[in-house]
N, C-alpha and C positions, 0 to 999 in steps of 0.2 A: 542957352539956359534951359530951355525944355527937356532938350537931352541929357544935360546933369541930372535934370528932376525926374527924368523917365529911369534914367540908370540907377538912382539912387531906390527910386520905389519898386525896379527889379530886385535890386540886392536885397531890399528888406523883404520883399514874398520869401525869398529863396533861404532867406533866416529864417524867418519863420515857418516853411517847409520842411526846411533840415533839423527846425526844432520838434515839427510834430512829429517826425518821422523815429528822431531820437527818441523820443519819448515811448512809442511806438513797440521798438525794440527793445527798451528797459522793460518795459511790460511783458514781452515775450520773454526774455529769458529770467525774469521772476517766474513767470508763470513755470518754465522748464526745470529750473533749480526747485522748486516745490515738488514737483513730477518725481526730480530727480531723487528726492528726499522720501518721498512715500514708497520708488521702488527699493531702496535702499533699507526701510525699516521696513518691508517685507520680505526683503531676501531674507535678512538678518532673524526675522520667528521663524522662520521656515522648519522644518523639523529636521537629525539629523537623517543622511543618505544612508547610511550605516550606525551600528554601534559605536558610540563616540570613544575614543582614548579613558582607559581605565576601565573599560565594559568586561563582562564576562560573557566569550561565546557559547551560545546555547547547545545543547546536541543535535546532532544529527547523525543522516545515514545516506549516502549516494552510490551510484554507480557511474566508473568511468567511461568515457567512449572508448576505451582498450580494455571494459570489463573488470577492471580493480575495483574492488568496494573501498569506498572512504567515508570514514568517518571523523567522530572526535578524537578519538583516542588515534588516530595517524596523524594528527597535529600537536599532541603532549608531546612534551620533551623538544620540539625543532619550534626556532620562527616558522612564519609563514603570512606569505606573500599572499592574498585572497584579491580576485577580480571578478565582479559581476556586469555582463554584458550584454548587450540588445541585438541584432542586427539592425532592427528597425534607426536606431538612437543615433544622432548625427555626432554631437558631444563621444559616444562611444567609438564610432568612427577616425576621433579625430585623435583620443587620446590610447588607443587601443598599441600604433606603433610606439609610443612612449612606455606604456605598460611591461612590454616585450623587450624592447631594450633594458626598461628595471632589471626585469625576470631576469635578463641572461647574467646581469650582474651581484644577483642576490643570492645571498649564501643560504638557502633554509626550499623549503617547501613550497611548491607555486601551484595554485590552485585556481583555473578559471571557469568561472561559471556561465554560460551561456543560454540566455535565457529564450525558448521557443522551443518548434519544432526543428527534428533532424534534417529537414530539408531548407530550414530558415537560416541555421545556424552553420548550414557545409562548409561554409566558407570561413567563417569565423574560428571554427573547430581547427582547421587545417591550420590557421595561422598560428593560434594561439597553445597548438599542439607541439610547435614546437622548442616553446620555455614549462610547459607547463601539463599538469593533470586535467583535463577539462571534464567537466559536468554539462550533460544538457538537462535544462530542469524549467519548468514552465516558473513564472514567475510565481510568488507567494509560496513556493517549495518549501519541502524539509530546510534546506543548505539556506535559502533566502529567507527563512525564520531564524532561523539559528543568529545569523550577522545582521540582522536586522534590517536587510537591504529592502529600499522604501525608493529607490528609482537607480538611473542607470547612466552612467557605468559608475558602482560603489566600488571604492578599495581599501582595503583593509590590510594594515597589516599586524600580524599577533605574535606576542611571548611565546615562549616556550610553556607557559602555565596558562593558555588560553586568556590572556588578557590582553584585548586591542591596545596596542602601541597607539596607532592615529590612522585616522581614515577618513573618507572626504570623495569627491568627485572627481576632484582635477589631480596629477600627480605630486602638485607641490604639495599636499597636503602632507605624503610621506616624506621620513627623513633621507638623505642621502645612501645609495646602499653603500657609500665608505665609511659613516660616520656608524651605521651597524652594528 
């Protein structure tokens, strides 16, 4: 009989352990879901990365790493693909080959902006030179006023009448270049 009574007042500790512990963890993932909920309505004010869809791009004036001047007026008339880039930027890094496989696929104008110095951006230049026109332009430039690029990597893509179609961070943000 002791030993029933000894097993039976283990069992009830080990309820009661497993109740506090329960308890415990409800606590903890309240506490995470609230967390989760505060980082979620701060992504969401965030301002946007770019001119948002329906924007109108501002003027500008650049010089390409092959010496072409571009401006506004070489994007009247054609889409166009716009890419703003870091080297610093990991995000930029990661969707940079996605960018270039768009590019190969899009029928209009591709424009990447690389934001640093010539010896920041060698690398980045070389890659992205060959879907596109690149700019090096320190960041807050002519080109990065113009599209309103406020971090990195912004894409943008625009009408033929300088109105951003849709632009965003990540690639999904553009439409498909089939649906074009």
């Amino acid at each position: 009989m002791p030993i029933l009574t000894a097993a039976v007042v283990l069992v009830g500790l080990l309820c009661v352990l497993d109740l506090l512990l329960s308890f415990g963890i409800i606590r903890r993932l309240r506490e995470q879901n609230e967390t989760l909920k505060t980082v979620r309505q701060q992504a969401a004010a965030e301002p946007d990365i770019a001119l948002p869809a329906g924007a109108t791009i501002g003027a500008f004036s650049a010089t390409t790493v092959g010496g072409t001047e571009l401006s506004v007026a070489d994007i009247d008339g054609s889409r166009a693909l716009v890419g703003f880039f870091s080297p610093g930027c990991e995000p930029c890094k990661e969707r940079m080959p996605q960018f270039i496989e768009y590019a190969t696929r899009f029928e209009g104008k591709v424009v990447a902006i690389a934001a640093g110095s010539e010896e920041e951006t060698a690398d980045m230049v070389v890659r992205l030179g060959e879907v596109a026109e690149v700019v090096i332009e320190a960041e807050g430039g002519d080109v990065h006023r113009a599209f309103g690029a406020g971090g990195y990597p912004a894409l943008c893509l625009i009408d033929r009448d300088r109105t951003v179609l849709a632009s965003g961070w990540e690639m999904s943000a553009l439409p498909v270049p089939a649906t074009l």
